[in-house]
KETORMI-546810 format. One record per residue: residue number from 0; x, y, z of N, C-alpha, C, O in turn. Coordinates in steps of 0.02 Angstrom, whole numbers. Atoms other than C-alpha are relative to their C-alpha. Layout:
N
@pos: NUM n_px: X n_py: Y n_pz: Z ca_px: X ca_py: Y ca_pz: Z c_px: X c_py: Y c_pz: Z o_px: X o_py: Y o_pz: Z .
...
This chain:
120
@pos: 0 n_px: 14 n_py: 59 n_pz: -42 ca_px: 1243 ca_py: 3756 ca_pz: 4237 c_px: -69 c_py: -27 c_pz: -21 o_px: -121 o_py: 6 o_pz: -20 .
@pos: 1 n_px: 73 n_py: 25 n_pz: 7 ca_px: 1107 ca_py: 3642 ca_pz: 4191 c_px: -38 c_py: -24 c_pz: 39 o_px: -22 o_py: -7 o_pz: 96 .
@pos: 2 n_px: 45 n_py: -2 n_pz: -43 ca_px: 955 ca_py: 3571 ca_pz: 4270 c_px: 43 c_py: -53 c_pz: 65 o_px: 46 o_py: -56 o_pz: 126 .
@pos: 3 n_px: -19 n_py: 67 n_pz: -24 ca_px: 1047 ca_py: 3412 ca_pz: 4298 c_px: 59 c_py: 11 c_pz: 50 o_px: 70 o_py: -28 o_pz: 96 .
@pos: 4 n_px: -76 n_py: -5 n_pz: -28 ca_px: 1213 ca_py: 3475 ca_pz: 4365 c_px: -27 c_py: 60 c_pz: 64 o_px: 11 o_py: 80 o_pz: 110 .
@pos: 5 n_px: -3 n_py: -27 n_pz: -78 ca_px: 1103 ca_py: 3589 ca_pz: 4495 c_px: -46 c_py: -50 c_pz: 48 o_px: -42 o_py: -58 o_pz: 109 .
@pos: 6 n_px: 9 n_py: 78 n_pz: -46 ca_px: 1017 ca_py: 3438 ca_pz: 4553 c_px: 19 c_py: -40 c_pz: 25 o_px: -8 o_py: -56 o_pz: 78 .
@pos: 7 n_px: -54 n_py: 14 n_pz: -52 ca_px: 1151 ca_py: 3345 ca_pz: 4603 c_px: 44 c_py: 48 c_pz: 51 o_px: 64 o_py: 32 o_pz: 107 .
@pos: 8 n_px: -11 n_py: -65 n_pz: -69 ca_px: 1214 ca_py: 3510 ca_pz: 4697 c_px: -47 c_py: -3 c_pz: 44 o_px: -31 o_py: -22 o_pz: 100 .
@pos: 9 n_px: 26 n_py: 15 n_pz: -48 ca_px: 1071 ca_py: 3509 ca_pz: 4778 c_px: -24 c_py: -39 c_pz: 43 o_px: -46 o_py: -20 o_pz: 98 .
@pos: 10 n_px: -9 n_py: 63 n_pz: -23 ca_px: 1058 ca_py: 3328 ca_pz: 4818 c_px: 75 c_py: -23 c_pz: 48 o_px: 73 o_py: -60 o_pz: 97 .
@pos: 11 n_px: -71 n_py: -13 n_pz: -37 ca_px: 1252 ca_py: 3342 ca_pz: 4881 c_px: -29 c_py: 25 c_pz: 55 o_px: -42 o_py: -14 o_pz: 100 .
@pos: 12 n_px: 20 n_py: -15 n_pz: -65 ca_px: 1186 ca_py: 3460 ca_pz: 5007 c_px: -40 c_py: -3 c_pz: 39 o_px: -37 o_py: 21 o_pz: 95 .
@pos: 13 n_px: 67 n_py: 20 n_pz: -63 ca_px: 1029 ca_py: 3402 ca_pz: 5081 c_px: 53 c_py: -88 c_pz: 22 o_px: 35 o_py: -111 o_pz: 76 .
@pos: 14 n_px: -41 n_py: 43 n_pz: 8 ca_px: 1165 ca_py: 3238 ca_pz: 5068 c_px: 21 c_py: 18 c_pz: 79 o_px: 3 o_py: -10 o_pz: 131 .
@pos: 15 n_px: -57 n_py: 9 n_pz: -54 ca_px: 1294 ca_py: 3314 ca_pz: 5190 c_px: -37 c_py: 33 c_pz: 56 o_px: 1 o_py: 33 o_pz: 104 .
@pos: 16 n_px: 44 n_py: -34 n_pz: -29 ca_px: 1149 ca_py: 3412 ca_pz: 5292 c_px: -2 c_py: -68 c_pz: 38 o_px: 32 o_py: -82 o_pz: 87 .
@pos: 17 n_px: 26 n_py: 54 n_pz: -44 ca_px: 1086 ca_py: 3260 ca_pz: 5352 c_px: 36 c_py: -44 c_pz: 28 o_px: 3 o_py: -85 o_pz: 60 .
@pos: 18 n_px: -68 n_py: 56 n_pz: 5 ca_px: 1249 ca_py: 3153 ca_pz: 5376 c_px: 12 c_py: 35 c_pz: 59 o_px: 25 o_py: -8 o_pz: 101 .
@pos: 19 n_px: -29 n_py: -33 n_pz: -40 ca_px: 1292 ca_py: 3306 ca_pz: 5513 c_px: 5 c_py: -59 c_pz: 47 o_px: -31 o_py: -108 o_pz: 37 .
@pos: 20 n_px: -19 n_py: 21 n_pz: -101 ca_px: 1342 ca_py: 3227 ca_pz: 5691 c_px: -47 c_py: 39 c_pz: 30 o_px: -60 o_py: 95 o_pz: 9 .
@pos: 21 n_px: 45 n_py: -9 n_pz: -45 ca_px: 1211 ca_py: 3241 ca_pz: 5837 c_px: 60 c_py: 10 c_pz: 54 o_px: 108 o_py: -28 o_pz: 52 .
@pos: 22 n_px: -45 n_py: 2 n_pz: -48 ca_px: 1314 ca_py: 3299 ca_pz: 5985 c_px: -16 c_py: -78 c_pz: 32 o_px: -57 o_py: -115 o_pz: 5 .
@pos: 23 n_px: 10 n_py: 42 n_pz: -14 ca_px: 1331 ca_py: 3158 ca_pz: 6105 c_px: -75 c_py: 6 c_pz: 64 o_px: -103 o_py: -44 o_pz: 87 .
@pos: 24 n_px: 39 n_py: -33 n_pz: -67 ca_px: 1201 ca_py: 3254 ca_pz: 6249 c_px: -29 c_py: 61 c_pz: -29 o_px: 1 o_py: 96 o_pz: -69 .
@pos: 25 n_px: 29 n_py: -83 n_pz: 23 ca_px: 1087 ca_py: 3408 ca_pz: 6219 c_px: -33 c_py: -1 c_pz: 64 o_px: -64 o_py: -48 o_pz: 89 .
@pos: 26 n_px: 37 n_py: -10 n_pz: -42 ca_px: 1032 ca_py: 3501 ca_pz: 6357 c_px: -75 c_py: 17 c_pz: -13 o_px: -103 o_py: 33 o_pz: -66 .
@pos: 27 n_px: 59 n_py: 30 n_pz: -1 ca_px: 873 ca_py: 3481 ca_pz: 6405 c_px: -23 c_py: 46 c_pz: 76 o_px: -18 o_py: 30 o_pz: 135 .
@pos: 28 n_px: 52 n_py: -40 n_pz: -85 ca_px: 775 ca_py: 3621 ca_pz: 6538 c_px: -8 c_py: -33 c_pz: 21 o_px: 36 o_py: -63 o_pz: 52 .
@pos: 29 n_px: 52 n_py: -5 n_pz: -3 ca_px: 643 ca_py: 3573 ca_pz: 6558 c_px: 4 c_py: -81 c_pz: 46 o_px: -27 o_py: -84 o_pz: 99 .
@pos: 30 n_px: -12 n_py: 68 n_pz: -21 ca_px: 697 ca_py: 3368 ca_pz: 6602 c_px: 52 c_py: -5 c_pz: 26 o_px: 86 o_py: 37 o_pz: 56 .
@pos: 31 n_px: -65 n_py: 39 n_pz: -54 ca_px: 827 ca_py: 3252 ca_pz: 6667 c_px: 51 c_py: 22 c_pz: -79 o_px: 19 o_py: 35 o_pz: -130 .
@pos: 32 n_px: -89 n_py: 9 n_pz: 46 ca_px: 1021 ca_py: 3265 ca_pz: 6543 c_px: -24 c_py: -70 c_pz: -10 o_px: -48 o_py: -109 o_pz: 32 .
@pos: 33 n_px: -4 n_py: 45 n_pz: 8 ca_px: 1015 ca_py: 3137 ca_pz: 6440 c_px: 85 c_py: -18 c_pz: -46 o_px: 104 o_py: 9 o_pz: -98 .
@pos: 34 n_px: -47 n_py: 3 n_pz: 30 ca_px: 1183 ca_py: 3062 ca_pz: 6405 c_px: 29 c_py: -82 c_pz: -25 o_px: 38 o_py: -135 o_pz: 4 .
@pos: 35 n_px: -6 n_py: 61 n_pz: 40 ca_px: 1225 ca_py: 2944 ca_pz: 6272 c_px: 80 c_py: -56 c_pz: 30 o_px: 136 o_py: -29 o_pz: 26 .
@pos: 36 n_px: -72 n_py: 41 n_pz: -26 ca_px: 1374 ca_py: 2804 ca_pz: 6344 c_px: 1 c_py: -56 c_pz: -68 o_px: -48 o_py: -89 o_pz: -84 .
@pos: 37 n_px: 1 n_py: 85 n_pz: 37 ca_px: 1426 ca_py: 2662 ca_pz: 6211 c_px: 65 c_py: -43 c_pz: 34 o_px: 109 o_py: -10 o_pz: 61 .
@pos: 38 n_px: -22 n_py: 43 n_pz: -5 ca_px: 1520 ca_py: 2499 ca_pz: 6248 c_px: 39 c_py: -15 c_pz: -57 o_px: 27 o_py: -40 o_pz: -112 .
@pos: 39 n_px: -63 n_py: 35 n_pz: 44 ca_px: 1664 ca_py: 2467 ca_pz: 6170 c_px: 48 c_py: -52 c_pz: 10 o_px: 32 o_py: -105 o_pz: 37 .
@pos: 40 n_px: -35 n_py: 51 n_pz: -1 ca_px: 1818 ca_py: 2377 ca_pz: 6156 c_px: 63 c_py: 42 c_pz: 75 o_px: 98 o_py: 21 o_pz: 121 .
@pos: 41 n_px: -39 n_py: -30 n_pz: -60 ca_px: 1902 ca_py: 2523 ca_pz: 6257 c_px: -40 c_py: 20 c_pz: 50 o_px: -23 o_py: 68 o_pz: 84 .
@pos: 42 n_px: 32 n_py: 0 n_pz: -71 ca_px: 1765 ca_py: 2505 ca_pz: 6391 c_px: -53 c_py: 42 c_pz: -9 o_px: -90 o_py: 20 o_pz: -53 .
@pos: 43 n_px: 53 n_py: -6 n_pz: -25 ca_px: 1632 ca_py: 2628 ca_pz: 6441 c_px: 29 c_py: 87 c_pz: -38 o_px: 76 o_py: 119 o_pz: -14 .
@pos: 44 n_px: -22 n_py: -59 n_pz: 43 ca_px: 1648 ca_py: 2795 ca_pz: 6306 c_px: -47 c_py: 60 c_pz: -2 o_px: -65 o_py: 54 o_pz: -61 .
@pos: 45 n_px: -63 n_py: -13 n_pz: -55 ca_px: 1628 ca_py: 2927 ca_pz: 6384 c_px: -6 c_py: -27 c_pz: 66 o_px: -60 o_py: -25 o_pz: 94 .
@pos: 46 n_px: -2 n_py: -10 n_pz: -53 ca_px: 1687 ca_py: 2878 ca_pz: 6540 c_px: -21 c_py: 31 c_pz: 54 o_px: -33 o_py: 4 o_pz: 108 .
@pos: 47 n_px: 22 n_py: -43 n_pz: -55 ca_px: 1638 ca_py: 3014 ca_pz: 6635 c_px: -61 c_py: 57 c_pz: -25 o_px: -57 o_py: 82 o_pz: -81 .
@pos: 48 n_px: 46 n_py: -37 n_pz: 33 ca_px: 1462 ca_py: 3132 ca_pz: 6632 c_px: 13 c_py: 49 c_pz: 50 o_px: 43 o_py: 29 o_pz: 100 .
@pos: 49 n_px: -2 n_py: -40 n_pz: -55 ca_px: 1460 ca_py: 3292 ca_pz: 6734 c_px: -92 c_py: 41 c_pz: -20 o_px: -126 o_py: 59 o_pz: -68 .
@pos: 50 n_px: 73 n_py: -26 n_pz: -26 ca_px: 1293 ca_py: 3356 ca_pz: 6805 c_px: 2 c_py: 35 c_pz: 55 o_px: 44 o_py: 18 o_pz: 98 .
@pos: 51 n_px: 17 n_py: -66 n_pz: -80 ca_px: 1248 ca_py: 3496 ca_pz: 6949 c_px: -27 c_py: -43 c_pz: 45 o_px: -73 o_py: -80 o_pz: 26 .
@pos: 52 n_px: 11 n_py: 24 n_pz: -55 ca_px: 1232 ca_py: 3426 ca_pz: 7108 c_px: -111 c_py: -15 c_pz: -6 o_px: -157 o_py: 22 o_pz: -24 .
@pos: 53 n_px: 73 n_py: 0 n_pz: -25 ca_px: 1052 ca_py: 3351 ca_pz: 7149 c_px: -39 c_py: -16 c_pz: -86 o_px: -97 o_py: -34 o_pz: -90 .
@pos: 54 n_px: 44 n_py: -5 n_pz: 81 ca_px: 1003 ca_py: 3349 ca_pz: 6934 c_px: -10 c_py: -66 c_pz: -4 o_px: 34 o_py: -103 o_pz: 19 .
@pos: 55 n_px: 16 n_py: 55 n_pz: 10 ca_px: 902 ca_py: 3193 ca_pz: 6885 c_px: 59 c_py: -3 c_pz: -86 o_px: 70 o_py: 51 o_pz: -113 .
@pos: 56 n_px: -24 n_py: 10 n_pz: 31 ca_px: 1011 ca_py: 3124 ca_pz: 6741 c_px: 23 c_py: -75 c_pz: -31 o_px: 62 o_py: -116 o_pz: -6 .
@pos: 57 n_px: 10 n_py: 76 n_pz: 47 ca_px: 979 ca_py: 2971 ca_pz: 6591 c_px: 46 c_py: -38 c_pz: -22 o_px: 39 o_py: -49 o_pz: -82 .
@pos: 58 n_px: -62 n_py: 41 n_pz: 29 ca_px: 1133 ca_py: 2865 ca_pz: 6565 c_px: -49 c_py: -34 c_pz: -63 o_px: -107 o_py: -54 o_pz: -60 .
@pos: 59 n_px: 49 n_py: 26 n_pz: 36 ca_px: 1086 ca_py: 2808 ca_pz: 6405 c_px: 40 c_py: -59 c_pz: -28 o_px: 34 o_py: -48 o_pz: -88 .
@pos: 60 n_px: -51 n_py: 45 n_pz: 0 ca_px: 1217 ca_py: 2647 ca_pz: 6383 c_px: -29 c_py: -41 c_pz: -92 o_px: -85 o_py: -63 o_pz: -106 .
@pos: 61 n_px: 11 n_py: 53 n_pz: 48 ca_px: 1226 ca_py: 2556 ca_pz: 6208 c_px: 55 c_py: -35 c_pz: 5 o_px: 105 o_py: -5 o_pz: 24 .
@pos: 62 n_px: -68 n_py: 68 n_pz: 16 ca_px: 1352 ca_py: 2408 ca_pz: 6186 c_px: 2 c_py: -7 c_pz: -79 o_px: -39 o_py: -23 o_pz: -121 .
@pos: 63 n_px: 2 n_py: -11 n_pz: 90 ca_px: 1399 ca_py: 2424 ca_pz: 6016 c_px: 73 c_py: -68 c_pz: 4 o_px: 122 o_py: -43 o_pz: -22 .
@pos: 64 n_px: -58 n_py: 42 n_pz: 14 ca_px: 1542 ca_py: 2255 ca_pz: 6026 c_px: -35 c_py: -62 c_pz: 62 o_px: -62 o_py: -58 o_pz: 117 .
@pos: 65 n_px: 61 n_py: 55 n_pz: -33 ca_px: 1467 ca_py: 2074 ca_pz: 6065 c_px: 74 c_py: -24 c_pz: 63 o_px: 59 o_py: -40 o_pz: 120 .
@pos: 66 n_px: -40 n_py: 44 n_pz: -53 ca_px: 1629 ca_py: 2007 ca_pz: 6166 c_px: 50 c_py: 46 c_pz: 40 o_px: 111 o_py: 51 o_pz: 34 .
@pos: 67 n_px: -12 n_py: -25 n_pz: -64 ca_px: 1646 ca_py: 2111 ca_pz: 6316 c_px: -24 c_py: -21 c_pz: 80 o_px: -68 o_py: -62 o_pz: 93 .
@pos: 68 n_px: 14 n_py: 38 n_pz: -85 ca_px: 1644 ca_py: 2086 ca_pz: 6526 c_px: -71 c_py: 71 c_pz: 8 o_px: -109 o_py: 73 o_pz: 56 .
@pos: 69 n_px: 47 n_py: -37 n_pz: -30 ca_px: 1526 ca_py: 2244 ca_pz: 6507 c_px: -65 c_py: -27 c_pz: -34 o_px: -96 o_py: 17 o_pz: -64 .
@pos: 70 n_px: 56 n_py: 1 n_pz: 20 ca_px: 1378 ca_py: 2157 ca_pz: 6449 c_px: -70 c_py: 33 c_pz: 55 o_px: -131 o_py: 36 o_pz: 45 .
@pos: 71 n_px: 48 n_py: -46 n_pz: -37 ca_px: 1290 ca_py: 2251 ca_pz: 6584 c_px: 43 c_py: 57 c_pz: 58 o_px: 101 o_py: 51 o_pz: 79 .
@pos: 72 n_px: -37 n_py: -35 n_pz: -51 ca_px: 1322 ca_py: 2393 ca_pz: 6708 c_px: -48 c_py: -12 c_pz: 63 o_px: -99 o_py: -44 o_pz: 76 .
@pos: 73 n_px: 5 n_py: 21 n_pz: -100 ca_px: 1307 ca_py: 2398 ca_pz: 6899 c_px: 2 c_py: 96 c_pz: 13 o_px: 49 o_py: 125 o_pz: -14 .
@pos: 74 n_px: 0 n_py: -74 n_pz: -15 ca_px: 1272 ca_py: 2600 ca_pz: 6957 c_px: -4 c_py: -8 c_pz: 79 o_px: -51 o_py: -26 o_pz: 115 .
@pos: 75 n_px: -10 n_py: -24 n_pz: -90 ca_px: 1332 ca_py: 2634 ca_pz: 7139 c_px: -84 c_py: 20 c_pz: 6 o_px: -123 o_py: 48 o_pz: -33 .
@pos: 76 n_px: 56 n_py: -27 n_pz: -36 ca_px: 1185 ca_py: 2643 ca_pz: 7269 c_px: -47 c_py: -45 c_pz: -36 o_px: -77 o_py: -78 o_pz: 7 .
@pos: 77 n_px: 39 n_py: 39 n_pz: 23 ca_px: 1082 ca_py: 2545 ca_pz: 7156 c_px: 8 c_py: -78 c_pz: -3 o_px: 59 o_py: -107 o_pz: -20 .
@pos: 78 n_px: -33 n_py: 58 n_pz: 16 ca_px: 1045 ca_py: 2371 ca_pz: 7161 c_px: -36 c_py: -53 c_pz: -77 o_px: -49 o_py: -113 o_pz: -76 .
@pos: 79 n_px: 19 n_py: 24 n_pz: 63 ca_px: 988 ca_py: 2312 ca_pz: 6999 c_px: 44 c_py: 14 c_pz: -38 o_px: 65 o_py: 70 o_pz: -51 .
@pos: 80 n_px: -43 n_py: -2 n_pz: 69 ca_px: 1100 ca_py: 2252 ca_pz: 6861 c_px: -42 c_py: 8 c_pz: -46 o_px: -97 o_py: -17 o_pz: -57 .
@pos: 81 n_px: 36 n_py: -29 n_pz: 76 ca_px: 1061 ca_py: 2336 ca_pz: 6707 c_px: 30 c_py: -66 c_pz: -64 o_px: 79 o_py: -68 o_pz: -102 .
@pos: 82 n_px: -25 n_py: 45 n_pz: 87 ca_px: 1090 ca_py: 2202 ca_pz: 6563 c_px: 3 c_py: 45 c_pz: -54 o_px: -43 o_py: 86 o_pz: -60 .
@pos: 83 n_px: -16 n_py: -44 n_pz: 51 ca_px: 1162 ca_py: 2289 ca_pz: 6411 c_px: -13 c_py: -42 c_pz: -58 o_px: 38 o_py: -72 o_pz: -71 .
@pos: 84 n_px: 2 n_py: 61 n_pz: 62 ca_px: 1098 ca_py: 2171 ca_pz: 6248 c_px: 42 c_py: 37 c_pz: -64 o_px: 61 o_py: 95 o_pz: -57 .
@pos: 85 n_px: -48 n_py: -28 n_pz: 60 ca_px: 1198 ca_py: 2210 ca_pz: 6078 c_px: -33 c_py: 60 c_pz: -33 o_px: -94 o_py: 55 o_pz: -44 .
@pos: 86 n_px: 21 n_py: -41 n_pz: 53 ca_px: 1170 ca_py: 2360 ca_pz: 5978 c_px: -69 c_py: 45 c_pz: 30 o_px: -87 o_py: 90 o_pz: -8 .
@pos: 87 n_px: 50 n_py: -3 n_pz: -31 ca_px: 1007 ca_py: 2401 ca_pz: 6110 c_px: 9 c_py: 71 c_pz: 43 o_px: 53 o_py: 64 o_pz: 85 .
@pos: 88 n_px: 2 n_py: -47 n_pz: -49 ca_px: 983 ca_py: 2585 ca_pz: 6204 c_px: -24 c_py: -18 c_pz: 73 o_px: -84 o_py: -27 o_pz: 87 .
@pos: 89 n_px: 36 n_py: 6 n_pz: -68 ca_px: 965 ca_py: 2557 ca_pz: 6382 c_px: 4 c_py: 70 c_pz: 40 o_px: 58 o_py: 97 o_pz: 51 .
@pos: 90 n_px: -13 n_py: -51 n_pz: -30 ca_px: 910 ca_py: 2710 ca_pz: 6478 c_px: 2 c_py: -41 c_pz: 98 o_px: -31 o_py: -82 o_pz: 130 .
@pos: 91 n_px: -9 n_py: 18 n_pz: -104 ca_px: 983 ca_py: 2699 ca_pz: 6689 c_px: -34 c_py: 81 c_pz: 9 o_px: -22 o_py: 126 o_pz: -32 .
@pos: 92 n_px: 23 n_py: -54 n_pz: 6 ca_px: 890 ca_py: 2843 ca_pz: 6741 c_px: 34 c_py: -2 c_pz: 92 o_px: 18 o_py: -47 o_pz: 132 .
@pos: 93 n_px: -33 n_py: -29 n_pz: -56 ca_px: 1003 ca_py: 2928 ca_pz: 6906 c_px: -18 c_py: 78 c_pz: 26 o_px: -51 o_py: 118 o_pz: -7 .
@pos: 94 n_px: -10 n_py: -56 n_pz: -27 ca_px: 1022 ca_py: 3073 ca_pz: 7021 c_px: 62 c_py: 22 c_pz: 32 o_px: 83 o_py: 2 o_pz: 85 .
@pos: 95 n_px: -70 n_py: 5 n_pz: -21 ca_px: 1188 ca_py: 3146 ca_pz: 7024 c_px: 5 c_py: 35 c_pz: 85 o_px: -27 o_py: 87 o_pz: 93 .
@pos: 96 n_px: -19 n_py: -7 n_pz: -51 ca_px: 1241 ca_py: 3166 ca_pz: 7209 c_px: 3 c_py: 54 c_pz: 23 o_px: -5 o_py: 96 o_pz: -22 .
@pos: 97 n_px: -2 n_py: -70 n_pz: -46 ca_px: 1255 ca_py: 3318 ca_pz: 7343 c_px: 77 c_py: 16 c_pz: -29 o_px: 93 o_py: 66 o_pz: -61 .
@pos: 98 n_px: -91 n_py: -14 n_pz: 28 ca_px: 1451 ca_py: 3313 ca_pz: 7299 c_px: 12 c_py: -45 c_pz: 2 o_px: -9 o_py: -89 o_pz: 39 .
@pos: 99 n_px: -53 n_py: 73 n_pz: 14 ca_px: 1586 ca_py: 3194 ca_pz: 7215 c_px: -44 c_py: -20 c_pz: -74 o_px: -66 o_py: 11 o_pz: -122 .
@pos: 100 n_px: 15 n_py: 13 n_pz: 62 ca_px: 1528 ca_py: 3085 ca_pz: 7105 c_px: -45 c_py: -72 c_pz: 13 o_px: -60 o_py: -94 o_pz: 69 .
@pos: 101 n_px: 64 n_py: 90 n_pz: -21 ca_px: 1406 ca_py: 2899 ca_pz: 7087 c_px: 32 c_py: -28 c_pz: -66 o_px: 19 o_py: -19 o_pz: -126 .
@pos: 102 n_px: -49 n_py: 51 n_pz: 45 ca_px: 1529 ca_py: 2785 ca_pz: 7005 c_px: -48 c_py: -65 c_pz: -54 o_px: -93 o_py: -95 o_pz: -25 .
@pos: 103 n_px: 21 n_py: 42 n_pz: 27 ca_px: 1472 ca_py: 2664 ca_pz: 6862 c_px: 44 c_py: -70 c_pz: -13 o_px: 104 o_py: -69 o_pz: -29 .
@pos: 104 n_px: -58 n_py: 36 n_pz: 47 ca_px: 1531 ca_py: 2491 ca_pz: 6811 c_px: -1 c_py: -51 c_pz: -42 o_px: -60 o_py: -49 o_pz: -58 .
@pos: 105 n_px: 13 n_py: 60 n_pz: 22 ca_px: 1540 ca_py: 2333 ca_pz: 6715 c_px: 3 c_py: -52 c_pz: 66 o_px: 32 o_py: -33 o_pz: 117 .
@pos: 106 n_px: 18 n_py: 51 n_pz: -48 ca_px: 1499 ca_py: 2175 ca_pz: 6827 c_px: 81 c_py: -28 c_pz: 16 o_px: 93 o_py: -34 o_pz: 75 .
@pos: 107 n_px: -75 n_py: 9 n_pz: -29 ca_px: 1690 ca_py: 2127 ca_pz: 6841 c_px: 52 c_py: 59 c_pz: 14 o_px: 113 o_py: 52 o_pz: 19 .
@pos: 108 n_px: -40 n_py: -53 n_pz: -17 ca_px: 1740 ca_py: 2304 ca_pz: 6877 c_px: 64 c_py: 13 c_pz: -48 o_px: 109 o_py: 43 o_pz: -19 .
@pos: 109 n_px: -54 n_py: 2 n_pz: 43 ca_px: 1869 ca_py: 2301 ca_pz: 6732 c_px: -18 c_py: 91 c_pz: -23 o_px: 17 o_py: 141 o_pz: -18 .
@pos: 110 n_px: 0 n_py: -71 n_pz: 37 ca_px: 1777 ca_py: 2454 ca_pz: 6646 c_px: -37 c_py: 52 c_pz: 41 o_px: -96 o_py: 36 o_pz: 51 .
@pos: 111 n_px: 48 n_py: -57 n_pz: -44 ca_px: 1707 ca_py: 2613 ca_pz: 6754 c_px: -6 c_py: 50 c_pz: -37 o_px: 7 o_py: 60 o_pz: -97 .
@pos: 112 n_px: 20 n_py: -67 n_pz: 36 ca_px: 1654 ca_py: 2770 ca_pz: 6733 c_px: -45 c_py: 24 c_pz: 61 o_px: -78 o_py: -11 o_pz: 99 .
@pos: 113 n_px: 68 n_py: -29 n_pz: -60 ca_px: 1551 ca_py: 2902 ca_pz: 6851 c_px: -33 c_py: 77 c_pz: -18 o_px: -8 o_py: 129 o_pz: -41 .
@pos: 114 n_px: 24 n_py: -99 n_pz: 6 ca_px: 1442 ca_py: 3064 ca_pz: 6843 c_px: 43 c_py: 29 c_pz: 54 o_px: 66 o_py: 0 o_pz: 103 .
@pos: 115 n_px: -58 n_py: -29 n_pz: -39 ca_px: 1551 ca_py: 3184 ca_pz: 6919 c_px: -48 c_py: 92 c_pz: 16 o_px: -53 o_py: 137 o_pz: -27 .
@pos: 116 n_px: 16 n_py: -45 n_pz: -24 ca_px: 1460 ca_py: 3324 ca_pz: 7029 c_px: 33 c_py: 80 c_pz: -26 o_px: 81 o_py: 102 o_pz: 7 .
@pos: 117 n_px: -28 n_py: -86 n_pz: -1 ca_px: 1497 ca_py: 3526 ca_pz: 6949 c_px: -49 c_py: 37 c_pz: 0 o_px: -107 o_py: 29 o_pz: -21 .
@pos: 118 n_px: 31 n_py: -63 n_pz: 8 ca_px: 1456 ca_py: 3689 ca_pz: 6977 c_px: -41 c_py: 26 c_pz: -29 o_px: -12 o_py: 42 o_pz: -81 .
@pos: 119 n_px: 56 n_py: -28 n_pz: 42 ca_px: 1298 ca_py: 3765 ca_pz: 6901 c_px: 33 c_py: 73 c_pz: -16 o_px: 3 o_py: 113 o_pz: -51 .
């Protein structure tokens, strides 16, 4: 094997090293869950976050598709519409509930989604 042919080997794998997938959420002690949501064409992906009763927790919403009704969300209990701009991270920063769940949605209610209260 020469110099050249282990240089591109090793260029391959710092290549596919870095290419890995980030989960969508990493827990996080020490802070609030931060969990990534995008905007699509099939609505609000994922749909649903689960958090332990009472945990502060970062909806972190991107809109990744310009011609949707979710250009912003609406979070139960809250009254401020969040505007969602294209391609843009918006953190909603919440506290998931004693029990159940704190429903999310787009402004015409077409697309939802909610944190959903579990068990520690």
């Amino acid at each position: 094997m020469t110099i050249t042919h282990m240089r591109i080997a090793l260029f391959a794998l710092l290549l596919t090293l870095s290419c890995k997938q980030q989960p969508s959420r990493g827990p996080q002690s020490s802070g609030p869950d931060v969990w990534e949501i995008s905007v699509t064409e099939k609505g609000f992906e994922p749909d649903r976050v689960e958090a332990p009763a009472g945990r502060p927790v970062t909806l972190r919403f991107t809109r990744k598709i310009a011609q949707t009704c979710a250009d912003a969300v609406e979070v139960q209990g809250d009254p401020v519409r969040h505007m969602l701009p294209l391609n843009a991270a918006v953190d909603v920063k919440v506290t998931a509930p004693s029990s159940g769940q704190l429903a999310f949605a787009c402004p015409m209610n077409m697309y939802r989604g909610a944190v959903v209260v579990v068990a520690q």
